[in-house]
C-alpha positions in Angstrom: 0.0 0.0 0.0 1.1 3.3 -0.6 1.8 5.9 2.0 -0.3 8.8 1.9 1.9 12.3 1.4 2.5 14.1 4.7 1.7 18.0 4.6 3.1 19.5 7.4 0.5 22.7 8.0 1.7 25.7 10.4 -0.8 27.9 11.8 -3.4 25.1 12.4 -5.2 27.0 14.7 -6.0 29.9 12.3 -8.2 30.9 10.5 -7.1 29.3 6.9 -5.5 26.7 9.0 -8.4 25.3 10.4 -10.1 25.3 6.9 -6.6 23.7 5.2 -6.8 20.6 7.7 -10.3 19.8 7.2 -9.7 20.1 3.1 -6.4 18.1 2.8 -7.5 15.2 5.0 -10.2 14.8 2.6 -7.9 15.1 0.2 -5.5 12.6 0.1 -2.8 13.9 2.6 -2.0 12.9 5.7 -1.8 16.6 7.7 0.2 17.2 10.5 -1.5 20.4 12.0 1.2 22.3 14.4 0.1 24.9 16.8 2.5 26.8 20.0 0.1 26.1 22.4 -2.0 22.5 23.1 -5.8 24.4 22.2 -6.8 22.2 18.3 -9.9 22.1 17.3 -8.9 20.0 14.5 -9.4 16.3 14.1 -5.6 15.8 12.2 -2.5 14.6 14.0 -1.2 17.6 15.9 2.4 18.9 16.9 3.0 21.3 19.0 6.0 23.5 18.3 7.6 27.2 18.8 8.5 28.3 15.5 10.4 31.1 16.4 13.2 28.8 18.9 15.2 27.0 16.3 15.9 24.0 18.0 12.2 23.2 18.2 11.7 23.4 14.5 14.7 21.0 14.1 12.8 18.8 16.0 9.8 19.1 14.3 11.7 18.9 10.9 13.5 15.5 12.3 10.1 13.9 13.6 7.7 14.7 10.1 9.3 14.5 7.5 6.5 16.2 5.4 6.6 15.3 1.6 4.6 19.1 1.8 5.1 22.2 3.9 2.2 24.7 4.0 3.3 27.6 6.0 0.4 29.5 7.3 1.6 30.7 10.8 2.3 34.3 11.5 0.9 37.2 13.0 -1.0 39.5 10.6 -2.7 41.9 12.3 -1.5 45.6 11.3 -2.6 47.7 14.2 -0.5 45.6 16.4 2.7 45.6 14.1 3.2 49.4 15.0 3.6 48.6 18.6 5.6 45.6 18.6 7.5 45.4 15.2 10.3 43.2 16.0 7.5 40.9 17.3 6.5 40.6 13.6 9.8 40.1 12.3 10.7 37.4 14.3 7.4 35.6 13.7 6.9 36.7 10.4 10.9 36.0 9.0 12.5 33.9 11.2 10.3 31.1 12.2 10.4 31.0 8.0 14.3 30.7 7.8 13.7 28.0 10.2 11.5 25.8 8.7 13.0 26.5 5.2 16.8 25.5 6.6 15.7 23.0 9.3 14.5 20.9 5.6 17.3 21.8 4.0 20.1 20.5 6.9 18.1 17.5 7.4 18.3 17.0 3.4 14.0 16.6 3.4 12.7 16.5 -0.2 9.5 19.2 0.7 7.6 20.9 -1.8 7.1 24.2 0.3 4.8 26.9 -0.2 4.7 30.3 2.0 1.4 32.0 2.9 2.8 35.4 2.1 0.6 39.0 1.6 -1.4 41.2 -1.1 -0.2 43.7 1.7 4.0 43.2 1.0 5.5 46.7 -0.6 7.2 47.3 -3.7 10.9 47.4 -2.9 11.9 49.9 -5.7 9.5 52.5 -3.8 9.5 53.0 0.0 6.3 54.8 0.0 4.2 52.0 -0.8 5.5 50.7 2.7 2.8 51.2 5.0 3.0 49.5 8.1 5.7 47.0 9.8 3.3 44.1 9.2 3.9 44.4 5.2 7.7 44.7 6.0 7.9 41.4 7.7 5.6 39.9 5.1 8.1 41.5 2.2 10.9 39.9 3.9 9.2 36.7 4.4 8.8 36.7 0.6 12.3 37.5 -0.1 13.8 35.1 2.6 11.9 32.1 0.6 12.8 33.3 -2.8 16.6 33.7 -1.7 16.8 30.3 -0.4 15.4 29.1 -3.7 18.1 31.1 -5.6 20.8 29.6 -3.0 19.8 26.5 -2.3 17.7 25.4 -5.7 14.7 24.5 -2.8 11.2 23.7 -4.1 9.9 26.7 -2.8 6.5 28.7 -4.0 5.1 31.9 -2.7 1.0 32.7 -2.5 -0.3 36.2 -2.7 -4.1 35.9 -0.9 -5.9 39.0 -1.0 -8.8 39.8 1.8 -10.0 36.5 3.1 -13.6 36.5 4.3 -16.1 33.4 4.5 -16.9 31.2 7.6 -14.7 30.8 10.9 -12.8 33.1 13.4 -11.1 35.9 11.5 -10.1 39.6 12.5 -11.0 40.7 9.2 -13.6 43.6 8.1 -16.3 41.3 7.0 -16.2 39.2 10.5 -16.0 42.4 12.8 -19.1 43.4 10.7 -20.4 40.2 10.7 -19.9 39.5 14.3 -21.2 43.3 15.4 -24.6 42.6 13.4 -25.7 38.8 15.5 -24.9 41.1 18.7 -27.2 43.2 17.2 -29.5 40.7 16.5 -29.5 38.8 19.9 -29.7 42.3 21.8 -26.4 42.7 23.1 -25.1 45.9 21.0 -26.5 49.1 19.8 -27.9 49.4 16.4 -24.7 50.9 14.0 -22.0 49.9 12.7 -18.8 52.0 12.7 -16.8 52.4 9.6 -13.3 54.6 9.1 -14.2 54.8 5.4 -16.6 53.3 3.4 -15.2 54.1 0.0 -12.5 52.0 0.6 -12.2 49.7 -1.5 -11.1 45.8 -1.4 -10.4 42.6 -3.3 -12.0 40.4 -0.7 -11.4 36.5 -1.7 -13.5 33.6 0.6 -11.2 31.1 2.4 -12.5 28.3 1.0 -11.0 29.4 -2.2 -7.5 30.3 -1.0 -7.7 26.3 0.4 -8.4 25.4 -3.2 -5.6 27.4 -4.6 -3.1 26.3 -1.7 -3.4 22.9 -3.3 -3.0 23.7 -6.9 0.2 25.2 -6.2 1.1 22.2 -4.1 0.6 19.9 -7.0 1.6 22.7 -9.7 3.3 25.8 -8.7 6.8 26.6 -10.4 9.4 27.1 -7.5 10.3 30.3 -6.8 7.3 32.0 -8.3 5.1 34.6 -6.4 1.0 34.0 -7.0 -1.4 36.5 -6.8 -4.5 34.5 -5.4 -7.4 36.9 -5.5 -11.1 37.4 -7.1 -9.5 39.8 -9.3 -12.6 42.6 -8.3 -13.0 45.1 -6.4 -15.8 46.1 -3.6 -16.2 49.1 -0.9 -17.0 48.7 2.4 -20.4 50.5 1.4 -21.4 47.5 -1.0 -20.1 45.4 1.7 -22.3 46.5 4.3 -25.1 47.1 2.0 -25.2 43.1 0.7 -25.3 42.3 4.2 -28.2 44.2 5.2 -30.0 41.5 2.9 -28.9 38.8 5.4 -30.6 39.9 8.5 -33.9 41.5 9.7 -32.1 44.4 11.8 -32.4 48.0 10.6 -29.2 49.3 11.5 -27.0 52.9 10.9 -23.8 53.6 9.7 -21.6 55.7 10.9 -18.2 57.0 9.6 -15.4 57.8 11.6 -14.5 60.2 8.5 -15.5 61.7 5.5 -16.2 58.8 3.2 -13.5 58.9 0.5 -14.3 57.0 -2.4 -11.3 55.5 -3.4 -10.4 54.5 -7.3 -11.4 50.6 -8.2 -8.9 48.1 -8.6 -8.0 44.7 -9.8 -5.6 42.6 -8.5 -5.9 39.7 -11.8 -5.1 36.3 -10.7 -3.7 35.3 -14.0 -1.1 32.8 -12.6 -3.1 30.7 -10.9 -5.7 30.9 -13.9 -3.4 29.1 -15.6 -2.9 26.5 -13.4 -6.5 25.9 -13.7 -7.5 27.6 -10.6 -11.2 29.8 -10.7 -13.0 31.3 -7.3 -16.4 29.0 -7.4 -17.7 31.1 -3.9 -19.6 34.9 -4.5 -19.0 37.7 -2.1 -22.9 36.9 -1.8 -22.5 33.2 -0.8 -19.2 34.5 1.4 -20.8 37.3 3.4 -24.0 35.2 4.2 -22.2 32.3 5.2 -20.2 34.4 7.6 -23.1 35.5 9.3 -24.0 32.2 9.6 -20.9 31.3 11.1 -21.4 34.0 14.2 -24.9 32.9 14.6 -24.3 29.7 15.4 -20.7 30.6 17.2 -22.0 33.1 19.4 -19.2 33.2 21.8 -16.7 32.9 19.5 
């Protein structure tokens, strides 16, 4: 009998994490979900494993074995980068150069693919550097790419845009999503607050990035960067406004700011295309199954 592929999945506990075990147990794999503390909600085989201390991931490396690495750990969000930067870096970098050499010194063959950021900056132009959180994410990037131009590793780089569908996420659509059951079940007042709604997003459902994740497992080109995204464009107005359809609440909005409408843009996934890869889940489908998800999660 053949052994199944192992795919070694970091971030297990997150919120594409929890949706990549669930898909790639069904899928052929044999995961190995690894979180830094013993809370898993997931039903794969679990490790448990600092990836920022070195000698851990050596460990971890030693004991797997993966045939896959999915690297989905880090901390993402960007009001907390600007207070603890270095916190970011070390996450976001080094616990990448670990995993990526802990493979190489233990001479694992590992198709690898890093989780990295629509947010990273343009290097050639330091004012498209907004926040810490996009310089550890650039760095990520460039870490992986080097040690594919160094060390000829099998190593491929994903691009996700604005993740929204089902389960616990810190993004725009689940603070919304989560503010309007409160509403619902009494237990906040009737508006939601918004710092702009012109601004404008290319908002991707989870499910999808899952999807993608594995064609580039089975197809991606080491060393190339994928843009994974629904390659359209939505503001926080027509965000808000499609999920008014979705509950009974009459609710206000009100903006932190003067709403500036900002200019539409497309972020064309025409890599993964390519590959085959097409986004099968709406914003429709995605917002109303987020809902969902918080009505029947209410203490999440």
């Amino acid at each position: 009998m053949n052994k199944l592929p192992t795919l070694l999945i970091t971030g297990a506990n997150g919120y594409t994490g929890s949706h990549a075990c669930d898909y790639f147990s069904k899928k052929g794999f044999n995961v190995v979900g690894v979180t830094r503390n013993s809370h898993f909600n997931g039903e794969v085989q679990r490790e448990i494993c600092d990836l920022t201390n070195k000698n851990s991931v050596i460990k971890l490396i030693q004991k797997i074995k993966p045939d896959f690495l999915l690297h989905l750990a880090g901390k993402n969000h960007v009001g907390d980068s600007w207070r603890a930067p270095s916190s970011f870096l070390e996450t976001n970098v080094m616990s990448t150069i670990y995993l990526l050499e802990a493979l190489r010194q233990e001479n694992v063959v590992c198709k690898i693919l890093i989780a990295g950021s629509a947010l990273q900056f343009n290097l050639t132009d330091l004012s498209t550097l907004n926040h810490p959180y996009s310089l550890s994410k650039t760095f990520q990037s460039i870490a992986a790419q080097s040690w594919v131009a160094l060390y000829d590793m099998d190593i491929i780089i994903a691009k996700p845009s604005n993740l929204i569908g089902p389960g616990p996420s810190n993004g725009v659509c689940s603070i919304f999503a989560k503010k309007i059951v409160e509403m619902e079940n009494e237990n906040a007042e009737k508006f939601l607050m918004v710092n702009n709604l012109g601004a404008q997003r290319d908002f991707l459902d989870v499910r999808d990035v899952v999807k993608a994740y594995e064609v580039l497992l089975r197809k991606g080109n080491p060393g190339e960067v994928y843009d994974i995204a629904s390659g359209q464009s939505h503001s926080l107005r027509e965000i808000i406004t499609t999920m008014k359809t979705f509950t009974c609440q009459n609710f206000k909005v009100k903006s932190e700011s003067a709403a500036q409408p900002e200019e539409k843009f497309q972020i064309p996934p025409l890599k993964m295309i390519e590959l085959g890869w097409i986004p099968s889940f709406s914003l429709s489908v995605s917002l109303k199954d987020t809902l969902t998800y918080y009505r029947q999660n209410k203490n999440t």
